[in-house]
C-alpha positions, 0 to 999 in steps of 0.5 A, a space after each residue: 432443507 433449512 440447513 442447505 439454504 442456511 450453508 448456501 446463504 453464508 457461501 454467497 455472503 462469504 464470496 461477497 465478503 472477498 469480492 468486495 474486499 479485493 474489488 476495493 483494493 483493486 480499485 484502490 490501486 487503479 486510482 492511485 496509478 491514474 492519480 500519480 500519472 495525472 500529477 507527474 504530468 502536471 509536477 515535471 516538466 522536460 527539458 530540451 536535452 530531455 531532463 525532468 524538472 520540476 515545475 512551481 507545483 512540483 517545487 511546493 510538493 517535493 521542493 528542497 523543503 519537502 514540505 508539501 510531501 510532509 504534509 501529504 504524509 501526515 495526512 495519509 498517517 492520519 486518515 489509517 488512524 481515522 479509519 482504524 479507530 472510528 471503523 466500528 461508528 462511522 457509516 459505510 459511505 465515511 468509510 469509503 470516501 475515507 479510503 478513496 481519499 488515502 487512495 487519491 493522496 498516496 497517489 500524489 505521493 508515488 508521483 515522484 517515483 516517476 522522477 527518480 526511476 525510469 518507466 521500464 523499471 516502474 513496470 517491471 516492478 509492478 508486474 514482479 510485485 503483482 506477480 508476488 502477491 497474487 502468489 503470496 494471497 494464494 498460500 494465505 488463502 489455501 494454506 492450513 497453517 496459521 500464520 498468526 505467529 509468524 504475524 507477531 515477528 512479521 510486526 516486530 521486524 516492521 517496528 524495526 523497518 519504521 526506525 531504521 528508516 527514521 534513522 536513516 533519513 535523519 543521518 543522510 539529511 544531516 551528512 547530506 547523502 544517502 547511507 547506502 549500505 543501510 538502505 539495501 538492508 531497509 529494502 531487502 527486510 522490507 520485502 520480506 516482510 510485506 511479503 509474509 504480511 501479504 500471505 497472513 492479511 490474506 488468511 486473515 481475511 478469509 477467516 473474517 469471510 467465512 464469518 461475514 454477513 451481508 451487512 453494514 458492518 462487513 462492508 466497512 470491514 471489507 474495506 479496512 481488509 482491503 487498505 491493508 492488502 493495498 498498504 502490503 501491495 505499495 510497500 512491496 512495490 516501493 522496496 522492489 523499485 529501491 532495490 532493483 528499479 533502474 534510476 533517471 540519470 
């Protein structure tokens, strides 16, 4: 009898585990989205033949010097490490408003998307990108392969992704164009990617779910599990729009 209970107790616990941990990164997105739609409305503005054009605010975030969208990526960088380092000493409520302010901030970054490419192409995106983790979360849920190994190339393959795109922003800020060529390659490898670390994240979690108790501890655990599935979500959703996405004359 006590043994039922006990298998029934860690059950509950377990589908608390990945409620939370979806549920936060559901949340996570939803007031990225708000947020970057809040900040294009107030970032653009439309001209009479129907252009978008920066404001002053807009100038300050994502002007010639792009200062402003510098500092706003520092400050993402920082509150991952934060967040990273400190999970096992912070409280629950740190941990929280630590990730709904990566959240609030990544969402002021996507804004700019708005500018580049047009609403139909974003939607299409989100949808193929939905479409795509939702699948990948199932395989990493249900599959009996371990993905682990294929993790490590996954993180190496990413390392690459990092200095490639270094490279390539520092070559076309000094030619003053885009190299085209390395960006479709930087895209397409990006997709790759996120879309095995989306199915590994998610076998990960689940093998952290089964363990889980109705804790302090998990709870902030769940959270962490929920930035990287957030973080596997966007970049996804970056790459398919570079590649595919339909850009604003």
């Amino acid at each position: 009898m006590t043994e039922t209970r006990t298998v029934r107790l860690t059950d509950v616990e377990k589908s608390r585990f990945l409620a939370r941990t979806y549920g936060w990164m559901a949340f996570a997105l939803f007031l990225s989205a708000v947020v970057a739609y809040i900040t294009a409305l107030n970032i653009f503005s439309q001209t009479p033949d129907g252009r978008l054009v920066f404001t002053s605010f807009g100038r300050a975030l994502f002007g010639k010097s792009n200062f402003g969208f510098l500092a706003l990526c520092i400050l993402e960088f920082a509150i991952v490490i934060w967040l990273t380092a400190k999970i096992r000493t912070m409280s629950v409520a740190s941990a929280i408003a630590g990730f709904v302010l990566y959240s609030v901030v990544n969402g002021i970054t996507l804004s700019s998307i708005f500018a580049i490419y047009e609403v139909s192409s974003i939607a299409n995106a989100f949808l193929a990108t939905s479409i795509t983790f939702a699948v990948m979360c199932i395989y990493g849920t249900f599959t009996k392969k371990d993905l682990s190994k294929m993790a490590r190339y996954l993180y190496m393959a990413l390392l690459g992704i990092i200095l490639a795109s270094v490279l390539h922003f520092v070559i076309a800020m000094i030619a003053k164009a885009p190299l085209t060529m390395l960006d479709l390659l930087i895209s397409i490898a990006t997709i790759i990617v996120f879309t095995g670390l989306t199915a590994y994240d998610s076998q990960k979690i689940l093998k952290t779910a089964q363990m889980a108790k109705d804790s302090a501890d998990y709870k902030k655990v769940s959270i962490l599990a929920a930035l990287e599935l957030y973080l596997d979500f966007v970049n996804l959703l970056l790459a398919l729009l570079r590649l595919f996405g339909k850009r604003r004359n």
